[in-house]
C-alpha positions as CSV (number, residue, x, y, z in Angstrom):
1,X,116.6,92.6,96.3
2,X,112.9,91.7,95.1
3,X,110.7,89.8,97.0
4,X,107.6,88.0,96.1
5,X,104.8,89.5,97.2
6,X,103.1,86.6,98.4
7,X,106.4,85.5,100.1
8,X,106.7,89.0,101.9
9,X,102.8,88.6,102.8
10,X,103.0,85.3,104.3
11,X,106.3,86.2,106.0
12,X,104.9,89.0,108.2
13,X,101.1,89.3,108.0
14,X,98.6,86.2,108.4
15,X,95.2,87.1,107.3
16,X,92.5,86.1,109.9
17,X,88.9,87.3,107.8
18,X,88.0,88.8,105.1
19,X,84.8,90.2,103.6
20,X,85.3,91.5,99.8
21,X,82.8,92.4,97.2
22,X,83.5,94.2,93.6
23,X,85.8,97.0,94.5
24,X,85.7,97.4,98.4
25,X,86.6,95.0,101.3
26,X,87.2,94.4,104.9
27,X,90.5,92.7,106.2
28,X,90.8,91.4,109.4
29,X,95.4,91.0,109.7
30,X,97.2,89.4,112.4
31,X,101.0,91.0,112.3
32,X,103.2,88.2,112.8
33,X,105.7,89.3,115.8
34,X,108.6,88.0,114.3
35,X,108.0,89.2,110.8
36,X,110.8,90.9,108.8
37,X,109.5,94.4,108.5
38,X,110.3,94.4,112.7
39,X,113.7,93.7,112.1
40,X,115.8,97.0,113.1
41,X,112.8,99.3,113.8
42,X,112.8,99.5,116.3
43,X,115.3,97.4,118.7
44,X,113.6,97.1,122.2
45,X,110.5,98.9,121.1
46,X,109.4,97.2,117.8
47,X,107.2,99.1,115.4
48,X,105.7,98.0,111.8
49,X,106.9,100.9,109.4
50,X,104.9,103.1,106.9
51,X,106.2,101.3,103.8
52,X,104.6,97.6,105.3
53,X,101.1,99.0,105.5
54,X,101.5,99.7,102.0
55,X,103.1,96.4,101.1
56,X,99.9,94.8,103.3
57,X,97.4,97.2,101.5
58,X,99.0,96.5,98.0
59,X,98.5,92.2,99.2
60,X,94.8,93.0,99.8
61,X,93.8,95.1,97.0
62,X,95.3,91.7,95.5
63,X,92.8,89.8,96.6
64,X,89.0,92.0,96.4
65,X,87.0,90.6,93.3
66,X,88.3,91.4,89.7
67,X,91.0,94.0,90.8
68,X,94.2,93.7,88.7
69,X,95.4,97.2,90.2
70,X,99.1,98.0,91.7
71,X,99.8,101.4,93.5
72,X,101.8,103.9,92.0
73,X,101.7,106.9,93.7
74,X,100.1,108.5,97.0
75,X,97.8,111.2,96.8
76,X,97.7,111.5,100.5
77,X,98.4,110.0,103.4
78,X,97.8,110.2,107.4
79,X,100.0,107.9,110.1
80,X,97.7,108.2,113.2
81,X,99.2,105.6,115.4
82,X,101.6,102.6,115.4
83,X,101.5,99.1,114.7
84,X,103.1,96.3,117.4
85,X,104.3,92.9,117.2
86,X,101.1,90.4,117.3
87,X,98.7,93.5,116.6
88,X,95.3,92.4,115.1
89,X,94.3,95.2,112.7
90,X,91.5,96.0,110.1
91,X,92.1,97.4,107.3
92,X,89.2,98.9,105.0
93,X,89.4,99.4,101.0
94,X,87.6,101.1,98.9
95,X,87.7,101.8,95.1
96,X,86.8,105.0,93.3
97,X,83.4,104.6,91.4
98,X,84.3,106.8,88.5
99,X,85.2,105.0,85.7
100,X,87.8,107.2,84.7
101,X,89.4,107.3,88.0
102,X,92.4,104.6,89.1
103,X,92.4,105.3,93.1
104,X,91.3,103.5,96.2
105,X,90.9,105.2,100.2
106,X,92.2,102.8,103.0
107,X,91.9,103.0,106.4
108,X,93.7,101.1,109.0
109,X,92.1,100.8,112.0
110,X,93.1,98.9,115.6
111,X,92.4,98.0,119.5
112,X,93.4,101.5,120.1
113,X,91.5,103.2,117.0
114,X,92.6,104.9,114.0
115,X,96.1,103.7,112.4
116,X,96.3,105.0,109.0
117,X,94.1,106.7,106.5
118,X,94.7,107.8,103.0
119,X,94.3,107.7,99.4
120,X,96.5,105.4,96.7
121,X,96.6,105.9,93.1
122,X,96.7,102.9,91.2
123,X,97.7,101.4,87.8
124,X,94.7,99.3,85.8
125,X,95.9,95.8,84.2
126,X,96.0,96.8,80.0
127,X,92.4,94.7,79.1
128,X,94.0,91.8,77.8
């Protein structure tokens, strides 16, 4: 089943700041304890998976100035520690530079430090 990704968003993160210029920005994300990505992983120990930061890094890149971009692929990729219920995270994008280049690094970070690091390849919007 699709989901809207502002539905899935709003469902389980709730944005708290944000600091965005052309191609980079700063996210602070509250992770809403009851949100859907908790349900079943894990029962009595609840953890946000892998595939939510994505969907949360996917939201952001969303919203930094004049990006049209979508992930399609993972060039790498580095889960350093976990995400709880009612966590308060940062995470950090950054856009390549080259112009010939469709990529962004992330990093994830937390109260207890790193989370999540990586690179994403992405897909440009046709110029329309």
């Amino acid at each position: 089943m699709d989901r809207d990704p502002d539905s899935t968003f709003a469902s389980a993160f709730r944005l708290v700041e944000s600091r965005t210029e052309p191609g980079r920005g700063r996210f602070a994300v509250e992770v809403v304890a009851g949100g859907p990505f908790f349900e079943g992983h894990f029962p009595g120990a609840p953890i946000l998976p892998a595939v939510a930061q994505l969907v949360l890094i996917e939201a952001l890149l969303r919203r930094l100035p004049g990006s049209s971009e979508a992930i399609v692929g993972i060039e790498s990729l580095r889960l350093l520690n976990a995400i709880s219920p009612a966590d308060v995270i940062e995470v950090r994008l950054e856009q390549d530079r080259d112009a010939d280049a469709a990529s962004m690094s992330f990093e994830v970070v937390g109260e207890r430090g790193p989370i999540s690091q990586g690179r994403l390849l992405l897909r440009r919007a046709a110029p329309g």
